[in-house]
PATORLUM-677567 format. One record per residue (C-alpha): residue number from 1; x negated, y, z. Coordinates in nm, 2 decimals, decimal comma. Layout:
! PATORLUM-677567
+-----+--------+--------+--------+
!   n !   east !  north !     up !
+-----+--------+--------+--------+
! NUM !      X !      Y !      Z !
...
+-----+--------+--------+--------+
END
This chain:
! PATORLUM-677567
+-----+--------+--------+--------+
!   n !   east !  north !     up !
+-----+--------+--------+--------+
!   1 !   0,00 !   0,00 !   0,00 !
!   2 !  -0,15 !   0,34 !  -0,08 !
!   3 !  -0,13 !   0,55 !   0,20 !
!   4 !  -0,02 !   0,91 !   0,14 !
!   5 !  -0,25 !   1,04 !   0,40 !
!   6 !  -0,15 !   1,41 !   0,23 !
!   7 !   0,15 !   1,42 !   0,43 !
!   8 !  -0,03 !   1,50 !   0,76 !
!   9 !  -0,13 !   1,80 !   0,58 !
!  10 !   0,20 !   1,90 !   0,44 !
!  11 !   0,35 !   1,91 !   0,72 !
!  12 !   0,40 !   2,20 !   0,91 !
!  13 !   0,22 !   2,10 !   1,25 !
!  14 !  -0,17 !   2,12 !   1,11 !
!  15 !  -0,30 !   1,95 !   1,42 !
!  16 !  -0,16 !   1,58 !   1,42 !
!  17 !  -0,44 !   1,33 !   1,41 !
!  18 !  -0,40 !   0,99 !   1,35 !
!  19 !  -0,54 !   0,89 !   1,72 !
!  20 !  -0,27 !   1,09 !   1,87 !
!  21 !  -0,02 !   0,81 !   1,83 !
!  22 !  -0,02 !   0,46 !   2,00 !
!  23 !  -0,15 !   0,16 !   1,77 !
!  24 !   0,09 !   0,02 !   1,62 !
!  25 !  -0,02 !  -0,32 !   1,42 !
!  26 !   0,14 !  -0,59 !   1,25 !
!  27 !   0,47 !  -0,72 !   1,33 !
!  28 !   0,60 !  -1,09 !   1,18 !
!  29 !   0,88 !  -1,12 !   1,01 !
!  30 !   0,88 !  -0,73 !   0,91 !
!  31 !   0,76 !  -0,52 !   0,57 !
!  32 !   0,79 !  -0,21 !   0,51 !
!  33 !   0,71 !   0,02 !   0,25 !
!  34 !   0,76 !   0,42 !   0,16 !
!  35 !   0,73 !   0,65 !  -0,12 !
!  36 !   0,83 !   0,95 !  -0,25 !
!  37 !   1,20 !   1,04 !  -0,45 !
!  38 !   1,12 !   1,38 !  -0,51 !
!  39 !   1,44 !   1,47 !  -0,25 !
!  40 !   1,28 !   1,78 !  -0,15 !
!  41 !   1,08 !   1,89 !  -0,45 !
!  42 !   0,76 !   1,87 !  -0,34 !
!  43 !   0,67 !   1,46 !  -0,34 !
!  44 !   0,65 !   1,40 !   0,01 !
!  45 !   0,75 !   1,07 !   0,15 !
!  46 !   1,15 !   1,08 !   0,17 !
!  47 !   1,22 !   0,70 !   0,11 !
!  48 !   1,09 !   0,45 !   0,34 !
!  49 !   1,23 !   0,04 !   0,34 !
!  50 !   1,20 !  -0,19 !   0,61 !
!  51 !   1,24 !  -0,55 !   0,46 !
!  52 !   1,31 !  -0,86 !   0,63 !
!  53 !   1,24 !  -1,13 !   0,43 !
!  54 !   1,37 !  -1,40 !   0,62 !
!  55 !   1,66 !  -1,17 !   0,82 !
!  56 !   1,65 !  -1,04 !   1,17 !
!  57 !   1,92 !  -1,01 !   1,44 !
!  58 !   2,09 !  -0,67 !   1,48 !
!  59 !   2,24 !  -0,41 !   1,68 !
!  60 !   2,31 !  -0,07 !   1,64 !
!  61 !   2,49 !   0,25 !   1,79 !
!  62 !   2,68 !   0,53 !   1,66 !
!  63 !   2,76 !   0,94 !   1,62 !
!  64 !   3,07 !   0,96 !   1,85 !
!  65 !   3,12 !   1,25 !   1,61 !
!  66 !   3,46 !   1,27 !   1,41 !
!  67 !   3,32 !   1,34 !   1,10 !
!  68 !   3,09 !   1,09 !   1,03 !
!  69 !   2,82 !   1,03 !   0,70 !
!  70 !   2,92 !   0,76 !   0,43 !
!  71 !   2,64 !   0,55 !   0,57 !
!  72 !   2,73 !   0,50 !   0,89 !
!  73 !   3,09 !   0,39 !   0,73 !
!  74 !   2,89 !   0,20 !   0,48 !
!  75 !   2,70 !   0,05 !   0,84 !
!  76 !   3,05 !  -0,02 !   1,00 !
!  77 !   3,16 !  -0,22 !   0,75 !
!  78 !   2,87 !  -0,46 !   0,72 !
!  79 !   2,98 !  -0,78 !   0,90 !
!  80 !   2,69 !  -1,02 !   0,80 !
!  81 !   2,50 !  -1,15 !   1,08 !
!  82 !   2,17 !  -1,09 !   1,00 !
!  83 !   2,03 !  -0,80 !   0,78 !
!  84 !   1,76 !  -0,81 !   0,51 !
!  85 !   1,70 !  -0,47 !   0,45 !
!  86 !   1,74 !  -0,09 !   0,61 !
!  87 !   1,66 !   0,17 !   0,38 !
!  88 !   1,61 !   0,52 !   0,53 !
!  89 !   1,65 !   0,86 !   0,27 !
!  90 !   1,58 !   1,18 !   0,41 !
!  91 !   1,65 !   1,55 !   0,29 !
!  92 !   2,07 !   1,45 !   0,23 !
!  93 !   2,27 !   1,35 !   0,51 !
!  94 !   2,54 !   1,18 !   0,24 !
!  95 !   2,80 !   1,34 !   0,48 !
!  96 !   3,12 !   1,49 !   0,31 !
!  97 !   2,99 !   1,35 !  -0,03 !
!  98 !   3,32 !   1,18 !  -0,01 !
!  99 !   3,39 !   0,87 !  -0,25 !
! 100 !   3,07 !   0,92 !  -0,50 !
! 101 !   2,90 !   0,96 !  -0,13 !
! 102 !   2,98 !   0,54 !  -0,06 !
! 103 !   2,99 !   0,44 !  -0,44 !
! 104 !   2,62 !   0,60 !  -0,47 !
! 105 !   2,53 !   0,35 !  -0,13 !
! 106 !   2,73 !   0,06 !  -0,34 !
! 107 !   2,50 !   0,10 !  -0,67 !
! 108 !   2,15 !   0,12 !  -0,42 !
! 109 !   2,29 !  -0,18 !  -0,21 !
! 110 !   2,36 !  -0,34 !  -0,58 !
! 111 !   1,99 !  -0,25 !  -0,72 !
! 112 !   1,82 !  -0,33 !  -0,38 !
! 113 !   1,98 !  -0,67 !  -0,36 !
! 114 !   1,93 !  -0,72 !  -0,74 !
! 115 !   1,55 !  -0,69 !  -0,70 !
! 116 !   1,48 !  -0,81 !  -0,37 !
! 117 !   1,63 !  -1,12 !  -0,48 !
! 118 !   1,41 !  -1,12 !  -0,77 !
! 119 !   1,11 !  -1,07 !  -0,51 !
! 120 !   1,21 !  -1,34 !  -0,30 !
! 121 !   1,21 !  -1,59 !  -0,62 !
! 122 !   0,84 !  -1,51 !  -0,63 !
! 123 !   0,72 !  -1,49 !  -0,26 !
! 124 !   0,93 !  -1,74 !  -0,11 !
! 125 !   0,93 !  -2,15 !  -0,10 !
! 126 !   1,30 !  -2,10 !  -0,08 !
! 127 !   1,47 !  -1,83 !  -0,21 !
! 128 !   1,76 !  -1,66 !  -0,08 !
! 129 !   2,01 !  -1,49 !  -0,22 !
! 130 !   2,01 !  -1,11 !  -0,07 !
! 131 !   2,35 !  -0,96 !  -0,11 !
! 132 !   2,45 !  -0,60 !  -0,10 !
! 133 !   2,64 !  -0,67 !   0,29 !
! 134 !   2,28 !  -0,79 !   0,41 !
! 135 !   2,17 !  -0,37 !   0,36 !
! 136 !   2,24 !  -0,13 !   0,62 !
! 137 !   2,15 !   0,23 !   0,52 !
! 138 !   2,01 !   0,55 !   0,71 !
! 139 !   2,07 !   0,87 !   0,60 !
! 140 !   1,96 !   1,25 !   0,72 !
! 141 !   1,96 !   1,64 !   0,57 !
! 142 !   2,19 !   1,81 !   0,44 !
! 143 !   2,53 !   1,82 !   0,52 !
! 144 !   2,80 !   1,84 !   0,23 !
! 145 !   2,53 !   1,88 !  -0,06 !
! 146 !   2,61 !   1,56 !  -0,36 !
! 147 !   2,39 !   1,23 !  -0,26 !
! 148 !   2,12 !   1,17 !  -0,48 !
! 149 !   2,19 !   0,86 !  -0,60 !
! 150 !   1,98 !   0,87 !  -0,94 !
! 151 !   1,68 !   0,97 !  -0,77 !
! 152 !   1,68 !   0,69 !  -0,49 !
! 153 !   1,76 !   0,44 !  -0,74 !
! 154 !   1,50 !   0,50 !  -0,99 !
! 155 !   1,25 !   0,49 !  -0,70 !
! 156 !   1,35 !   0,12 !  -0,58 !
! 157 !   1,12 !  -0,04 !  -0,82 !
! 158 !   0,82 !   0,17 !  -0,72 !
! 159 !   0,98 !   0,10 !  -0,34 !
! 160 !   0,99 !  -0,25 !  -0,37 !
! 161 !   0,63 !  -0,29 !  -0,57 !
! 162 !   0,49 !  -0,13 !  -0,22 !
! 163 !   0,58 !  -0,38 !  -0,02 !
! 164 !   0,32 !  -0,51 !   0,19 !
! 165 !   0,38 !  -0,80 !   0,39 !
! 166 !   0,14 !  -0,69 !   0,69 !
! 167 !   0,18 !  -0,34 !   0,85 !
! 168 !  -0,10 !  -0,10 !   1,05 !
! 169 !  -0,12 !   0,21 !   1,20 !
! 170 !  -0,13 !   0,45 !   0,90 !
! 171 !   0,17 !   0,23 !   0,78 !
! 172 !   0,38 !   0,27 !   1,05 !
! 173 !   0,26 !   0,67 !   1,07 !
! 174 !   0,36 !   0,73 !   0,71 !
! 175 !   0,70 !   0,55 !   0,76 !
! 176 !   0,77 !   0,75 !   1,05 !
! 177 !   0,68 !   1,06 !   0,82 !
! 178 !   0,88 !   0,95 !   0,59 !
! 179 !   1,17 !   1,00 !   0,79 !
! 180 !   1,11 !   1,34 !   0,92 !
! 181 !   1,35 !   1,67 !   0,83 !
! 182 !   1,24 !   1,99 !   1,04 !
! 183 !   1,02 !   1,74 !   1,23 !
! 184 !   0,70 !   1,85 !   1,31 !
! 185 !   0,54 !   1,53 !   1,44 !
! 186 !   0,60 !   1,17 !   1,36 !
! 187 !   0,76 !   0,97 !   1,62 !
! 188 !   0,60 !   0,64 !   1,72 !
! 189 !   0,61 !   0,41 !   2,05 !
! 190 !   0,52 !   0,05 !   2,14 !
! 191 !   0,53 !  -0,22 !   2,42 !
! 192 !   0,42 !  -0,54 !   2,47 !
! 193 !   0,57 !  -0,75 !   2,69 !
! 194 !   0,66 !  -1,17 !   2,78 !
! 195 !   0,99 !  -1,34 !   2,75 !
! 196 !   0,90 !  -1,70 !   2,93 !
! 197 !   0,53 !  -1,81 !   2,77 !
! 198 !   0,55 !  -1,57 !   2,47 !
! 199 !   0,40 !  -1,24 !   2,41 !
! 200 !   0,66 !  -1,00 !   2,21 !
! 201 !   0,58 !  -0,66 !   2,05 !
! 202 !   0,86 !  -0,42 !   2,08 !
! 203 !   0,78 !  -0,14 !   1,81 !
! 204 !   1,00 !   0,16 !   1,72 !
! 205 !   0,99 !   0,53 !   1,50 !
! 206 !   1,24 !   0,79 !   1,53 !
! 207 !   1,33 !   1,16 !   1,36 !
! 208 !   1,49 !   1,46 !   1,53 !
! 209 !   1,41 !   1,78 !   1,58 !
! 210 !   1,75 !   1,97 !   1,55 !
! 211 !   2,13 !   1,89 !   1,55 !
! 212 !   2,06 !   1,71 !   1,87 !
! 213 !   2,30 !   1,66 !   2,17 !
! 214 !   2,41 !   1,31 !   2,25 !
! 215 !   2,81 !   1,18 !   2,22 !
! 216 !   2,66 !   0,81 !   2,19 !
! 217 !   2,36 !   0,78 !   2,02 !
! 218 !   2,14 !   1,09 !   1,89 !
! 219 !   1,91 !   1,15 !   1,56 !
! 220 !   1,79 !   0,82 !   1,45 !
! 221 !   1,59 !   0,56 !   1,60 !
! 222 !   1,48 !   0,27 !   1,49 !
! 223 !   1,34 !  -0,03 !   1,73 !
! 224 !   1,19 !  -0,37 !   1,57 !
! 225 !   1,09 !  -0,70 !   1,78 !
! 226 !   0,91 !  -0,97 !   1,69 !
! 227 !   1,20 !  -1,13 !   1,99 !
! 228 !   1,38 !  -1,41 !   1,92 !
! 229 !   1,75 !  -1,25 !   2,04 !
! 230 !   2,13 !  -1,29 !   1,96 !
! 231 !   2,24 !  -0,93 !   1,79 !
! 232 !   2,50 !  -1,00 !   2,10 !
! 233 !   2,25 !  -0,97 !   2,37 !
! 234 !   2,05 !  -0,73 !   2,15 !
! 235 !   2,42 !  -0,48 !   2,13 !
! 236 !   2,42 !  -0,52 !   2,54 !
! 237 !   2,07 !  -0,44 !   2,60 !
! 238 !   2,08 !  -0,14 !   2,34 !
! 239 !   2,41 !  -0,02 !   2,49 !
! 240 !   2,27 !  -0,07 !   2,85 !
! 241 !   1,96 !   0,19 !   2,81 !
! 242 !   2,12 !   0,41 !   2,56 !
! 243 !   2,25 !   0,64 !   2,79 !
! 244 !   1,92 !   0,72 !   2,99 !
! 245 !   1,69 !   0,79 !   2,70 !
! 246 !   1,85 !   0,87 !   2,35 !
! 247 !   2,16 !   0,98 !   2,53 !
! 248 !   1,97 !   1,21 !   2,79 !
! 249 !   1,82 !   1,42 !   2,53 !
! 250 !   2,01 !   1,77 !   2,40 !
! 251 !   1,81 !   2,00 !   2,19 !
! 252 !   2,06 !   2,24 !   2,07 !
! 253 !   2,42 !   2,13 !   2,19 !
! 254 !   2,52 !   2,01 !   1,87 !
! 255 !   2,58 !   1,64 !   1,78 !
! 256 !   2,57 !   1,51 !   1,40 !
! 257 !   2,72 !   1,34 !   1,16 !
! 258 !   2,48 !   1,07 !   1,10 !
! 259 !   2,31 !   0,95 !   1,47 !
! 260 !   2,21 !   0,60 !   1,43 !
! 261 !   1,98 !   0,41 !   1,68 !
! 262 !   1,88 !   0,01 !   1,53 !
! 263 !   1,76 !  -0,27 !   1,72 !
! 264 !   1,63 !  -0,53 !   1,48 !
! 265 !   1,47 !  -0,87 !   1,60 !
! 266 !   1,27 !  -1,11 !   1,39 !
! 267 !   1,25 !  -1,40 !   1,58 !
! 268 !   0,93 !  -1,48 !   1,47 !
! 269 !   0,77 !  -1,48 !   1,84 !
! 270 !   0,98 !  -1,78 !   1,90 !
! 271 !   1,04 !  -1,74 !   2,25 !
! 272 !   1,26 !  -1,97 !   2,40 !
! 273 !   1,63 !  -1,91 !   2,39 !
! 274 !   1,80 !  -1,67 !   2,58 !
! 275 !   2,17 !  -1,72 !   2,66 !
! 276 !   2,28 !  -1,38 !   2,86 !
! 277 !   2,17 !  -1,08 !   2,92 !
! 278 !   2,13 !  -1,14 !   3,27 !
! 279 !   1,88 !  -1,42 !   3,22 !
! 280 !   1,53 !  -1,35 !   3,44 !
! 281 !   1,36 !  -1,42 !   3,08 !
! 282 !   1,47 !  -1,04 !   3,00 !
! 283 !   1,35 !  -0,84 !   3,27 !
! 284 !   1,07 !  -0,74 !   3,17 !
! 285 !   1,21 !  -0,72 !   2,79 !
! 286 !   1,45 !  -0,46 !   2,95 !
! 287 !   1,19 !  -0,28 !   3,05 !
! 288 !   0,98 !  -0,25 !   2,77 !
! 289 !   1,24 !  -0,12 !   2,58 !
! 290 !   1,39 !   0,10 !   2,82 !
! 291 !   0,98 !   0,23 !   2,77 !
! 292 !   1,01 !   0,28 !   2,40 !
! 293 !   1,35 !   0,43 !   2,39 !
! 294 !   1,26 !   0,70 !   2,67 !
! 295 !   0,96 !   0,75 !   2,53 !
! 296 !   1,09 !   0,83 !   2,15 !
! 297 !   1,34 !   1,07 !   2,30 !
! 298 !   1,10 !   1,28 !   2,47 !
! 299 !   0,88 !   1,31 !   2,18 !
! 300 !   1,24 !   1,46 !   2,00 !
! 301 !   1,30 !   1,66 !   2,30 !
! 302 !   0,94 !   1,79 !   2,27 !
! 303 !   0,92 !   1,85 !   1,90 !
! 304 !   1,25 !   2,04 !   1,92 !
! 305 !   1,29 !   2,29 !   1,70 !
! 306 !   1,08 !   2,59 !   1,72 !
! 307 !   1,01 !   2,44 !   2,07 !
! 308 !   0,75 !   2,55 !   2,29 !
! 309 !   0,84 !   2,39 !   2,59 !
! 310 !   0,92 !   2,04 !   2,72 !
! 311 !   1,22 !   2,06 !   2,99 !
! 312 !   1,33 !   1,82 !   3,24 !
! 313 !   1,61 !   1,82 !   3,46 !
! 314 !   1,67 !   1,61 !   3,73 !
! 315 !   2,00 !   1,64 !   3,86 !
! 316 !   1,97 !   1,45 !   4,23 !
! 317 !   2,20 !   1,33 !   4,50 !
! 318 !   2,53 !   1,40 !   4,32 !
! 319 !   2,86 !   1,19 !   4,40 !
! 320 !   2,89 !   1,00 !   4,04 !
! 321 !   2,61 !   0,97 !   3,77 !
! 322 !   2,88 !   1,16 !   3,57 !
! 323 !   2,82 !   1,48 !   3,77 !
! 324 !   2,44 !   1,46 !   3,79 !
! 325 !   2,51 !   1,40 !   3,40 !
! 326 !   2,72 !   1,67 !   3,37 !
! 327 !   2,49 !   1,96 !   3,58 !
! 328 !   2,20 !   1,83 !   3,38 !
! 329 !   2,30 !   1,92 !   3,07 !
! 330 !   2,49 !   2,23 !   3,17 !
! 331 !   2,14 !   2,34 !   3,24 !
! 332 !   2,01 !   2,14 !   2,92 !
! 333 !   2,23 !   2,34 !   2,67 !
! 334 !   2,22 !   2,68 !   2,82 !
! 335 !   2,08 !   2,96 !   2,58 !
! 336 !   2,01 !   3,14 !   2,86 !
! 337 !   1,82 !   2,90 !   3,07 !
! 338 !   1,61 !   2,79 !   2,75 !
! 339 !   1,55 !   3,15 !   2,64 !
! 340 !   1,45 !   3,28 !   3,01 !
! 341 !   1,23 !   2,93 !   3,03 !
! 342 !   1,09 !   3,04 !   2,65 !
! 343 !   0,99 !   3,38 !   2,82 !
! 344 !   0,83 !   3,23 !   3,08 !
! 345 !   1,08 !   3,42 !   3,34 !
! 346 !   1,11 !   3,25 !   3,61 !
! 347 !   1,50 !   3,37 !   3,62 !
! 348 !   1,60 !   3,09 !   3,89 !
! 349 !   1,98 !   3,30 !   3,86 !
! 350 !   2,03 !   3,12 !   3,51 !
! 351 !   2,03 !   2,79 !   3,66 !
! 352 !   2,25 !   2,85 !   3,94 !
! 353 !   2,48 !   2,99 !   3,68 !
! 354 !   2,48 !   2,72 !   3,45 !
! 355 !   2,49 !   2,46 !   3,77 !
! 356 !   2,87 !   2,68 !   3,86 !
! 357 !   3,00 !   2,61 !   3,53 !
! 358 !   2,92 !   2,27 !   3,48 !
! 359 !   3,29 !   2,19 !   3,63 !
! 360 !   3,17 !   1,95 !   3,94 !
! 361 !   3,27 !   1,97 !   4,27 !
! 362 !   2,94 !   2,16 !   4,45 !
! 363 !   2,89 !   2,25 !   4,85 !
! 364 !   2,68 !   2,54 !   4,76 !
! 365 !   2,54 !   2,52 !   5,11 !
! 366 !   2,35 !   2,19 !   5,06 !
! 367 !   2,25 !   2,35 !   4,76 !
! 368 !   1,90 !   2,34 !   4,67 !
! 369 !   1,64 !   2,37 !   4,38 !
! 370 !   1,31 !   2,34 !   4,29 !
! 371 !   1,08 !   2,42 !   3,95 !
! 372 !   0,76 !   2,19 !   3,96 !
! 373 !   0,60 !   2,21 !   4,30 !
! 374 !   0,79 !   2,50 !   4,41 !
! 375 !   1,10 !   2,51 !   4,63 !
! 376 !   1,29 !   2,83 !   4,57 !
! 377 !   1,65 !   2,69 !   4,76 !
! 378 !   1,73 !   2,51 !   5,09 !
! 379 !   2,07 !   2,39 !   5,15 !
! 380 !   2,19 !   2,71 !   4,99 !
! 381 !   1,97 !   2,98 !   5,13 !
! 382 !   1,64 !   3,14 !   4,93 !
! 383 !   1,30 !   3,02 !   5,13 !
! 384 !   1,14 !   3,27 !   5,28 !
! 385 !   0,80 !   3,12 !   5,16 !
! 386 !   0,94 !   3,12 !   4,76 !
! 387 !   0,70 !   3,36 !   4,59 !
! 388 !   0,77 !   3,45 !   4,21 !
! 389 !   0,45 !   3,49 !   4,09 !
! 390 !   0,37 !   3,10 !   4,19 !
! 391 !   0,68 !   3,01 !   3,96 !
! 392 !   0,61 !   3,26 !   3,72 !
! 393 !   0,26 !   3,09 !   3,66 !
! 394 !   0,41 !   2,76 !   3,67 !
! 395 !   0,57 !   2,89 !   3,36 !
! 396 !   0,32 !   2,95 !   3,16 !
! 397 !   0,27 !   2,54 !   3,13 !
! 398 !   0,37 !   2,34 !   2,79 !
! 399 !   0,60 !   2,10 !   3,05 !
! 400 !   0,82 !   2,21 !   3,30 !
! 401 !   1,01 !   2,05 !   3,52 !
! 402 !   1,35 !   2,16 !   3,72 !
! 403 !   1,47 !   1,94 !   4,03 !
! 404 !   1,86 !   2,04 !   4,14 !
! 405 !   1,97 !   1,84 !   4,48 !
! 406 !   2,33 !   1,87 !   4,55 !
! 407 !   2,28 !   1,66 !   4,90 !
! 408 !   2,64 !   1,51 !   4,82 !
! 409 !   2,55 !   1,12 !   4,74 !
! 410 !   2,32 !   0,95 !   4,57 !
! 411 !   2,34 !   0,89 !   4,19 !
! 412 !   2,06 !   1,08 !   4,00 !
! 413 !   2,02 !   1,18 !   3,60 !
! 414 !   1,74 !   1,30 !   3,40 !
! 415 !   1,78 !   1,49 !   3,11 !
! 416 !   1,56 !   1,64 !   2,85 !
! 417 !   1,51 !   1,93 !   2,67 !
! 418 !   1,30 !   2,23 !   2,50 !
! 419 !   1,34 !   2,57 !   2,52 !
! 420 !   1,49 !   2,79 !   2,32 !
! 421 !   1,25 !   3,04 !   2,05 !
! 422 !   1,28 !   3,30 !   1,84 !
! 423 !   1,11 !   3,03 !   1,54 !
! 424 !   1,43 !   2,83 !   1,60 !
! 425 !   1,67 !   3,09 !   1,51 !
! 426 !   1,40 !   3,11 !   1,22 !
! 427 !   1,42 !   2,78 !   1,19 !
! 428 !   1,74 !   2,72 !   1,11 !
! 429 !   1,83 !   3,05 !   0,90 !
! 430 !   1,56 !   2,92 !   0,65 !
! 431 !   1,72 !   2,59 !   0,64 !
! 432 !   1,81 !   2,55 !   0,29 !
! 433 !   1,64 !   2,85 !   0,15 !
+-----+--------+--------+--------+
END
């Protein structure tokens, strides 16, 4: 596969180095391949295909949006029960593209099973048969703007050429760049971990950047094992640590049409059956991929747009999860908090504000907040030892962190965020021009 190491340098962020992101090697059972379909005009990557040859177990989750892209309907409709391909176009989020929207994914599910078969008569001792419902599709850009069918499809040859049955690090860097919209970095985590005797590899990319505030799942993610696991068990454990990683993240308040997070599992480490989810076996599983989901949705929250700040908010001692949850992201989502935070103002008043309106049930006089190290509230009251000028150099740091304690039970939530610039508001008038 020819790498297009150009990309690094196209993108806007001048500074990513290869040796920034964790290792990523080979995974069995996996290809994947990337090129470019001239979607944005300037031949970066913008079409990347992950092929499994022999199939892999699936699960995914969903924009809770109600207006959703053609390819998530496309997705929802696709019963089969394993999938050979997942091809991922970026630049045109094939939302409100209507009917020549789906028929455009109908002729690339057509070509890709078409030639894939064809590919499979070459590579493989026995040949399958790749049909059409074995493709799930990912799709992000441009909302409303005619899908590019033409373009895609003449690329599929070239696509499919590429396909390398062995991945590496600048593989799995150029995939992840292939996915990218407003992105500034590529999006890459890994753990390893044991179910019984066997080592498994638990790899995964994501894009986001903008457009991000979870009603399910956020941006898109996609996570790929080496595991041999049901899609059942694989739908449960995706669903169980959804909501602390992917779904703690809010950028900008707004949710899209086209989230999609993917599990896919090879089977290849052939690891001995697991019946439930609540088999010992998956512990540490559980974990690992608790790890690379929370760890792909910082690096969105951190490479939000125009961001220059990574924000987290831990919302303790609430009642429910729901109102920790609830406060978090009141906080998460206020302009005023992220633009006071962007000015490194220590404006404590803005978070306070956006705890009030956050519509939970609050004892203001067990009340109290901290911002890194330093305590500024006690069960309501200002600390007589709180100085502004500790805070307001605390604010001058790329991460900052904000601790609310409501002293009213004990169910905690994290969520993350950046703040909020004048280069987003840039950003985003410049989108399409």
């Amino acid at each position: 596969m020819v790498i297009n190491i150009g990309n690094f340098f196209n993108s806007k962020n001048r500074d990513s180095k290869m040796g920034d992101f964790q290792d990523l090697e080979h995974l069995d059972g996996l290809s994947i391949s990337s090129t470019s379909a001239n979607l944005y005009g300037d031949r970066r990557d913008d079409l990347v295909l992950f092929y499994f040859r022999d199939g892999a177990n699936y699960a995914s989750v969903y924009t809770q949006s109600k207006i959703v892209s053609e390819n998530i309907k496309w997705n929802l409709n696709i019963k089969s029960k394993k999938i050979k391909c997942l091809m991922v176009n970026t630049r045109n989020a094939n939302a409100l593209t209507g009917k020549n929207g789906y028929k455009g994914l109908k002729i690339l599910a057509d070509t890709l099973s078409d030639q894939l078969t064809e590919k499979q008569k070459v590579d493989e001792e026995k040949p399958e048969k790749i049909k059409p419902t074995d493709i799930l599709f990912g799709c992000t850009g441009t909302i409303g703007e005619n899908f590019p069918t033409d373009k895609i499809k003449f690329c599929i040859p070239e696509l499919i050429e590429k396909i390398k049955y062995t991945q590496n690090k600048y593989i799995w860097v150029k995939a992840a760049m292939g996915i990218m919209t407003t992105d500034l970095k590529p999006k890459l985590a890994m753990e390893e971990c044991s179910i019984g005797n066997k080592l498994v590899k638990i790899y995964g990319i994501a894009k986001g950047s903008g457009m991000i505030y979870p009603n399910m799942a956020t941006t898109l993610g996609y996570i790929f094992t080496d595991a041999d696991i049901s899609s059942k068990i694989l739908k449960q454990l995706l669903k169980k640590n959804i909501n602390t990683t992917f779904n703690a993240v809010s950028c900008d308040g707004d949710t899209s049409t086209n989230d999609m997070v993917s599990i896919f599992a090879t089977g290849k480490a052939k690891n001995s059956e697991v019946k439930n989810i609540n088999d010992n076996r998956l512990i540490e599983f559980n974990k690992s991929l608790h790890a690379v989901l929370l760890n792909l949705s910082k690096r969105i929250a951190a490479d939000g747009e125009g961001a220059s700040k990574f924000i987290t908010i831990n919302t303790l001692n609430c009642k429910t999860e729901n109102d920790a949850k609830k406060i978090s992201f009141s906080i998460a989502n206020s302009p005023l908090v992220k633009t006071a935070i962007a000015g490194e103002d220590p404006n404590w008043g803005r978070i306070i504000m956006a705890i009030g309106k956050a519509d939970v049930n609050i004892n203001a006089n067990k009340l109290s907040l901290r911002i890194g190290p330093y305590k500024i509230l006690e069960k309501g009251q200002i600390l007589n030892s709180y100085k502004e000028k500790e805070v307001a150099e605390y604010m001058k740091e790329e991460k900052i962190d904000i601790f609310v304690d409501l002293n009213m039970g004990r169910k905690n939530f994290a969520a993350y965020t950046m703040d909020l610039t004048k280069k987003y508001i840039e950003i985003n008038s410049d989108y399409r021009t």
